[in-house]
N, C-alpha and C positions, 0 to 999 in steps of 0.2 A: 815518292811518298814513303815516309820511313815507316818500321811497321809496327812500331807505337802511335803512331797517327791510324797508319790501317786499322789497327785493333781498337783504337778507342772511336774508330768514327763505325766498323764493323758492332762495337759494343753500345754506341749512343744508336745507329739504326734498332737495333734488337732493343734498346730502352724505350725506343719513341714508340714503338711498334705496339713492345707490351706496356706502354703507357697506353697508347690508344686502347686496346682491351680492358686493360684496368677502370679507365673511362667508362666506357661502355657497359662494364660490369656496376661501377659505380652508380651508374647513370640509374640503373635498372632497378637496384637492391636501393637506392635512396629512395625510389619513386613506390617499391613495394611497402618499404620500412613502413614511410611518412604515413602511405594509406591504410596499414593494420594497424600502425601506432592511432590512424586515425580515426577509425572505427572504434577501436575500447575506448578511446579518449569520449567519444561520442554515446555509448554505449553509457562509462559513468558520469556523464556529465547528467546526461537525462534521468538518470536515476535522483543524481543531487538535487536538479532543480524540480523533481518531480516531489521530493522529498522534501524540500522547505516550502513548497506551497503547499503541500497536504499540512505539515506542521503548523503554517500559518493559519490554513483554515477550519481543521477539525474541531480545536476548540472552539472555534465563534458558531460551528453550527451545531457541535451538545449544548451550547448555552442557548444557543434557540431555539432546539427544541426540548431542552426544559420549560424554557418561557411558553411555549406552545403547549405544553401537558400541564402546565399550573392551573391549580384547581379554581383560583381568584379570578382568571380570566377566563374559563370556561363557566364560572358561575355568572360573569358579566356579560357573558356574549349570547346566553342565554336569555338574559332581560337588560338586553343594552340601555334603555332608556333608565335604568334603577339608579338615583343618584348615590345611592352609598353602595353599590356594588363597584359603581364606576368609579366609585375615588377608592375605592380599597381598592382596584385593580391597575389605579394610577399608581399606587405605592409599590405596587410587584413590579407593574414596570420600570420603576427607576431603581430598585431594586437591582434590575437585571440590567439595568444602563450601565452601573459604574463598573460592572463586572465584564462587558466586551469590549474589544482590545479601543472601539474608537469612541467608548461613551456615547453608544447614540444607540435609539432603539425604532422600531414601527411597530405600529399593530391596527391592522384593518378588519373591522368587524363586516360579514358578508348580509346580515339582516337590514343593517340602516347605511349602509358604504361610507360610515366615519373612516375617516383616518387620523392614527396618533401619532406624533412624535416630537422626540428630543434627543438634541445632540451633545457634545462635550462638552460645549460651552455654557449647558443646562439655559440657555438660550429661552424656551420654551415653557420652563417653569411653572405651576397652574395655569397654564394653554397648552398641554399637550395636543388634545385639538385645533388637526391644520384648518383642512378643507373635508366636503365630503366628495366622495369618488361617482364621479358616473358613468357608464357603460360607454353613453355614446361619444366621452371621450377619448379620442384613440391616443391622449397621454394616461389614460387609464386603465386604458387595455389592457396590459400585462394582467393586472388582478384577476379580471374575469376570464383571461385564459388560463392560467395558471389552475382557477380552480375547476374550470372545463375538464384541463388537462388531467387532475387528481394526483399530480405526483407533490408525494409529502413533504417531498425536499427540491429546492432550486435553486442556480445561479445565474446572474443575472447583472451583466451590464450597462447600468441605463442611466441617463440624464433624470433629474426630480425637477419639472419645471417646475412647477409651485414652491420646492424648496429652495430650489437653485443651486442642488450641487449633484454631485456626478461621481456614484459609488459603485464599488463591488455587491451588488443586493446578496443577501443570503435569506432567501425566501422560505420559510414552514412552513404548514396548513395547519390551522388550528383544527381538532376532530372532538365531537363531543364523546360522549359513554356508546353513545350508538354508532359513532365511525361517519357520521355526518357531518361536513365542513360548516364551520362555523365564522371562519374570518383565517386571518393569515398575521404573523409575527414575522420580527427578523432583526437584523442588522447590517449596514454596509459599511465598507474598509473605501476608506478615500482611496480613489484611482488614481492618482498620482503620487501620494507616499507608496499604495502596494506594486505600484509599476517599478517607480525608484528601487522598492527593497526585494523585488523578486525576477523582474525580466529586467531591470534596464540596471544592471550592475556593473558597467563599464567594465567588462572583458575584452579585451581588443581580440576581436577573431573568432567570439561565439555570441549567437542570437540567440534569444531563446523568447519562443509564443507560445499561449495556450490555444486551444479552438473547442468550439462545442463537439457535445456529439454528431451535429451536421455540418463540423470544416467550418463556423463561421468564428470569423476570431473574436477574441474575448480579452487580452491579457497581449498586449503589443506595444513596443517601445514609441512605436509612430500610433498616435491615438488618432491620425487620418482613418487608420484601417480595421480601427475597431466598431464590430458591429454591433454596436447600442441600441438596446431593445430586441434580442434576436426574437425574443418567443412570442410577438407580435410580427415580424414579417413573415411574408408569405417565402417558399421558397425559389429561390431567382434572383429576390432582390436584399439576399445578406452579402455582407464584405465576406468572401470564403479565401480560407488560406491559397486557393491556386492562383488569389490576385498577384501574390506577392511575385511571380514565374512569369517568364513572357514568353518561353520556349512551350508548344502545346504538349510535347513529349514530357516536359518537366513537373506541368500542371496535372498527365495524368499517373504520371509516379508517385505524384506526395497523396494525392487523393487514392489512388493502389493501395499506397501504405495503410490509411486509415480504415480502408477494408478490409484490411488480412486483422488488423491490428481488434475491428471490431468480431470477428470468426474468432480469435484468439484470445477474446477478452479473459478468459480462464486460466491463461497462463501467466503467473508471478509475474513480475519483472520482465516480459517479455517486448523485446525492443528491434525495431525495425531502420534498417538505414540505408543509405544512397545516398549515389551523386547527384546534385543538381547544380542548374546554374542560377546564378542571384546577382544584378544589375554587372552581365557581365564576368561574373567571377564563379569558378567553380567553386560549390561548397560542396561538405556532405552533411548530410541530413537524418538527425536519429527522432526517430519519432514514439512513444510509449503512450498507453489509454489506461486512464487513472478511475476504473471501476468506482472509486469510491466518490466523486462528484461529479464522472461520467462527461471529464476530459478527455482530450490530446494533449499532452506535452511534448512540442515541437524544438527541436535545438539543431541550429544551420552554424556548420564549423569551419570556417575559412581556413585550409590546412598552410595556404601560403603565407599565413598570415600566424599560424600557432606556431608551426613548425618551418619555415621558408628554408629551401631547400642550401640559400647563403650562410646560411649558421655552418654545412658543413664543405664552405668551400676553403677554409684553411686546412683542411685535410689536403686538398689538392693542393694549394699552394706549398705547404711543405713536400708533397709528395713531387714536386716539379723541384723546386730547391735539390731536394737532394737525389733527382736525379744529376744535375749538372756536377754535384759532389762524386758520382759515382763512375764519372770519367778518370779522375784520377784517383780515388783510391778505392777501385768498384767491387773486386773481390770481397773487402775488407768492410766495408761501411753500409753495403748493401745487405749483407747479412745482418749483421749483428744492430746497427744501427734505425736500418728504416723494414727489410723484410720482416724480420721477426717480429718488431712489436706493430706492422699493422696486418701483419697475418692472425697475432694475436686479436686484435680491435676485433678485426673482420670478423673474427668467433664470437666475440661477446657480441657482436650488433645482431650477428645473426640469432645468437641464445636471447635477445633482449625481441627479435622481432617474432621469434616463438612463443615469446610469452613465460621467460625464463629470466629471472631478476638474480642468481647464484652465478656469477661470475667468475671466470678463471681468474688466477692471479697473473696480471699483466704485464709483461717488462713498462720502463717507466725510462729508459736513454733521457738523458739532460738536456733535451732538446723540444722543436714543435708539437712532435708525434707524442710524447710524454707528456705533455702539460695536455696533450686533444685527449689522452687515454686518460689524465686524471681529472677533466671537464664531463668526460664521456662515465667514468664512473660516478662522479657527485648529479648527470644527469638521472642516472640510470637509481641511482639509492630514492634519489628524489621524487621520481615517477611512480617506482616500486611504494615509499611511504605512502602517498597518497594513495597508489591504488589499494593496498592494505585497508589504508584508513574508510575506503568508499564501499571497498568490501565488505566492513564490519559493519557498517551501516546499514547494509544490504542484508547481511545476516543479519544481524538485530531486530529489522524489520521482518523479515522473512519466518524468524522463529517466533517472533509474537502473532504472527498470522496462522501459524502451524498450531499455539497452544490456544487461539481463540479459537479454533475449527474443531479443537477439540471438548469445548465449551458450552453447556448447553445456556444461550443466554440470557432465558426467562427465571434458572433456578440456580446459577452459578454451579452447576452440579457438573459430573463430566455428562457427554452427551452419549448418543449409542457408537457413535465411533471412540471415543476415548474409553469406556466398556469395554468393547472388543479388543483393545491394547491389551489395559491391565489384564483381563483376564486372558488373553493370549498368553502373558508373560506369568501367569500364576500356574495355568498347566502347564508351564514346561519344568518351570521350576518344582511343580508336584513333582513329574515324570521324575527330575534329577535330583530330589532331595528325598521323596520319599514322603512328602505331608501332602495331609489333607488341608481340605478350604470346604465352606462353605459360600453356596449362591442362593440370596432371597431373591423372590420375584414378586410385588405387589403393586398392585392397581386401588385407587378410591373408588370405595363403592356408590355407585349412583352416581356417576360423575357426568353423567350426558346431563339426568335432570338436574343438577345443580345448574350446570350451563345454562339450561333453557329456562330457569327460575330465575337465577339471579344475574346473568349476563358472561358473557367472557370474559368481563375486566376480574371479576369477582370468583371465575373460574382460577385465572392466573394467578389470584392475591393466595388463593385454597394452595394451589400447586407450588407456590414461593417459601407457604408456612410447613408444608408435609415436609418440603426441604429443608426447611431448619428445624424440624422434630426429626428428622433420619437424623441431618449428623449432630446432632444431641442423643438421640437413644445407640449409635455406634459407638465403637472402639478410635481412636484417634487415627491409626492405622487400617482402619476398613475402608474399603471404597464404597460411595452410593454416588450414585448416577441414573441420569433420567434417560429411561430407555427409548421413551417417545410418548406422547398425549398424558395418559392419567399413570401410566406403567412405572417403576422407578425398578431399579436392579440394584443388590446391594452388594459386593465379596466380601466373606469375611476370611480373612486371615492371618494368623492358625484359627482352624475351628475343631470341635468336635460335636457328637450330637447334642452333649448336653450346652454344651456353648450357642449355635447355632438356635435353638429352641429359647433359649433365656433371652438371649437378641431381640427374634424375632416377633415373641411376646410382650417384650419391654416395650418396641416399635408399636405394635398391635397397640398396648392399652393407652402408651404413651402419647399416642394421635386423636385418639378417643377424646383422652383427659383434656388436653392442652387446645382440642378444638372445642370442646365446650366453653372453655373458657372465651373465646373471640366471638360467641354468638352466634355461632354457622357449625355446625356439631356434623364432623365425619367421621367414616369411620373405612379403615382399610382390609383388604382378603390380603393373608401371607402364600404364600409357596414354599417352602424350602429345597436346598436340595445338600448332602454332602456329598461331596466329590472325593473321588480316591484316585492315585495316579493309576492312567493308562484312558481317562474319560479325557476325550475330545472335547471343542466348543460346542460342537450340538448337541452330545448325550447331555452337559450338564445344561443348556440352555432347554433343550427339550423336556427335561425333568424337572426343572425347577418352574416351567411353566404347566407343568400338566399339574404338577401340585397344587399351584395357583388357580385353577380350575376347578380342583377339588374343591379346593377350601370357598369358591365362591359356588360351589353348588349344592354343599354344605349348610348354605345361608349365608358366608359370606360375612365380617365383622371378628373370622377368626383365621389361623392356621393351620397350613398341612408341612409337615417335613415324612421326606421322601430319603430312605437311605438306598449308597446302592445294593443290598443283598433285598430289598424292596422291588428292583426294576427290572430285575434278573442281570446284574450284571457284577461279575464277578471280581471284586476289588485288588489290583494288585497286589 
């Protein structure tokens, strides 16, 4: 044997050897990649379809419960039998017909168990009047549990035998001035268009199901499985997402999930996943609970089927290719040609399975391995876009929930935590600029008996106008916000005493004036306080509330301002 023979069969044993390794390595890092690539994939997918069904549905359920708080139909449900309430409350109803996404309306009065409706087809037309409801119908059950139940809002999939069709229900409870049900409104989204445009999207390789708060599904491409009428069955006998599982280990992980998922309902975006198996096939499974109509959104992702692990067996086919190459010119071909650039790859896969989208610059040989690294980069920019794209979504979302937390939502005002902000950041910036601010503190006087004279509704409408006479009698730049109940806080800044004082009397008389004019005449106690740097959140919240004190022990109808060589406390 000549020992060019020996050397290239000594150098093909060493090739096959550390091809067997490279295998084996491969084998490993494909099987890690797929399932972390699989989990984010899973991760933002539930985000997205959590996020087009909330889209889909938020506005159809403000327009129902507007239809629910209209004053035409709580005047009719009050005297159902009145025929001219009842046709001016037909006209709100269609009213609000053409305005939901499927032109259809209901509206069940709980005094006489009418039921109304009309659909897109205005089908219905001067007979909005179907049928009347009766209890001991168990196809009319839902009604009277719903209002057993008292929840304001519900979802709800169920067949209309008397109408004869089969919607998404979006259920409100109608409440009179005294918070007593009076009948229920809503609208439904055809179950087969909203299946078509939200779960059954033909994705090859991802499922995606709703279920209620108790696992029983709601929203499923197989409409075998969906359990119509849940809020009438007893529990035991609803379709629950662990039918979908045959393995019992399988049925009690997704049901796990929905446990942890309801303990954590407080957390954003917080998303749960796993492996399960589904007719046969490993999936994984990300599951998220949608607070806001007190879903699960469920998504099962067949990774052999996103990602099959054949997409990267030309990697190995080249990498066998050019071992046979690297018999005869092995020195030479195996560096520069196939080591380098998939030593190269190998880095970027691993920076891409970290979760790193900024990629080395890769050699690119005119070969397999050069057209896999320039498939492997257009994979990789493309994954990156989208994920980008799902992120800002997510942010978008995220930061509109952060500025409505800081919202007080009866007075559009900031609330006691958006307070705490601002003036967090106005004494620091005192401390580092060297300016004063002032803080009012005031309460409506008599604000219990207003409550208990004219109602709560009539309490809130008092607290909605004080709010639009503060930022009328402010500077455009001052902050007012509702500290809690009848309290409001106002910063003013820059202040000084005489500033401060001019404010907080303009507010004083300006509430006076502007509430006499509306018939319900209040009147409010000031507090003031200036602040000087080197005063903390509590010295100025404690002083500007002991002011507040004053001025209502005072009598109350006027102000106190409080400086600090007033409180013994020595101004920077």
């Amino acid at each position: 044997m000549s020992l060019k023979t020996r050397f290239l069969s000594i150098a093909a044993a060493l090739i096959v050897i550390a091809a067997g390794a490279s295998w084996l390595a491969y084998q490993k890092l494909s099987e890690d990649l797929i399932e972390r690539w699989g989990r984010q994939v899973a991760e933002i997918q539930v985000r997205y379809d959590s996020a087009r069904l909330l889209q889909s549905l938020e506005r159809e359920i403000g327009l129902a419960r507007q239809m629910a708080d209209s004053s035409a139909l709580l005047s009719w449900a009050a005297d159902p039998d009145n025929p001219a309430r009842e046709k001016t409350a037909i006209r709100e109803m269609e009213s609000f017909r053409s305005n939901f996404r499927d032109n259809s309306y209901f509206v069940a009065l709980r005094e006489n168990g009418r039921y109304y409706f009309n659909n897109e087809n205005d089908e219905f037309a001067g007979k909005q009047f179907r049928y009347v409801l009766n209890p001991e119908d168990p196809d009319d059950a839902w009604f009277y549990q719903l209002i057993d139940e008292g929840r304001d809002f519900h979802l709800n999939v169920n067949p209309d035998t008397e109408l004869g069709v089969t919607k998404l229900w979006i259920d409100v409870l109608m409440r009179n001035s005294e918070k007593q049900i009076v009948g229920m409104v809503g609208t439904g989204l055809n179950l087969d268009t909203f299946l078509q445009d939200i779960v059954d999207i033909n994705q090859e390789g991802i499922t995606t199901l709703f279920v209620d708060y108790n696992g029983a599904i709601q929203l499923y491409r197989d409409r075998n499985y969906i359990d119509f009428g849940s809020v009438i069955k007893p529990e035991g006998q609803k379709n629950t997402v662990d039918l979908l599982f045959d393995a019992p280990e399988d049925k009690q992980k997704i049901l796990g999930m929905l446990q942890l998922l309801k303990k954590s309902s407080g957390k954003a975006g917080y998303v749960e996943s796993g492996f399960v198996t589904v007719d046969g096939r490993e999936h994984l499974a990300g599951v998220a609970f949608l607070p806001a109509i007190g879903w699960f959104e469920i998504t099962l992702l067949d990774l052999n089927t996103l990602l099959p692990k054949s997409y990267l067996w030309p990697l190995v086919a080249v990498f066998i290719v050019s071992l046979l190459i690297t018999l005869i010119v092995f020195h030479l071909i195996i560096q520069s040609r196939i080591v380098k650039p998939i030593v190269g790859l190998e880095d970027a896969v691993e920076k891409v399975r970290k979760g790193s989208f900024v990629l080395p610059r890769l050699d690119k040989p005119d070969n397999e391995i050069g057209r896999l690294v320039d498939h492997f980069e257009k994979m990789t920019e493309s994954l990156r876009d989208s994920t980008r794209e799902l992120e800002n979504k997510v942010t978008l979302r995220t930061d509109e929930l952060a500025r409505l937390a800081r919202i007080d939502p009866l007075t559009n005002l900031k609330n006691r935590r958006g307070m705490d902000e601002v003036l967090e950041e106005e004494i620091q910036r005192a401390d580092r600029l060297g300016n004063d601010f002032g803080v009012l503190w005031l309460d409506i006087d008599h604000f219990k008996l207003i409550n208990d004279q004219l109602g709560h509704q009539a309490g809130d409408e008092i607290l909605c106008r004080v709010a639009l006479w503060l930022k009328a009698g402010v500077r455009p730049y001052d902050h007012p916000g509702r500290w809690g109940g009848d309290e409001f806080v106002i910063l003013l800044s820059p202040c000084d005493p005489a500033t401060l004082e001019h404010i907080a009397r303009r507010i004083c008389e300006g509430v006076e004036q502007e509430s006499r004019k509306t018939g319900t005449p209040v009147t409010v106690s000031l507090g003031g306080y200036l602040s000087k740097p080197g005063d903390n959140m509590d010295t100025v919240l404690r002083n500007a509330d002991q002011a507040l004190y004053r001025a209502k022990d005072n009598g109350r109808n006027q102000i106190c301002i409080t400086l600090p060589d007033e409180t013994g406390i020595n101004p920077a």
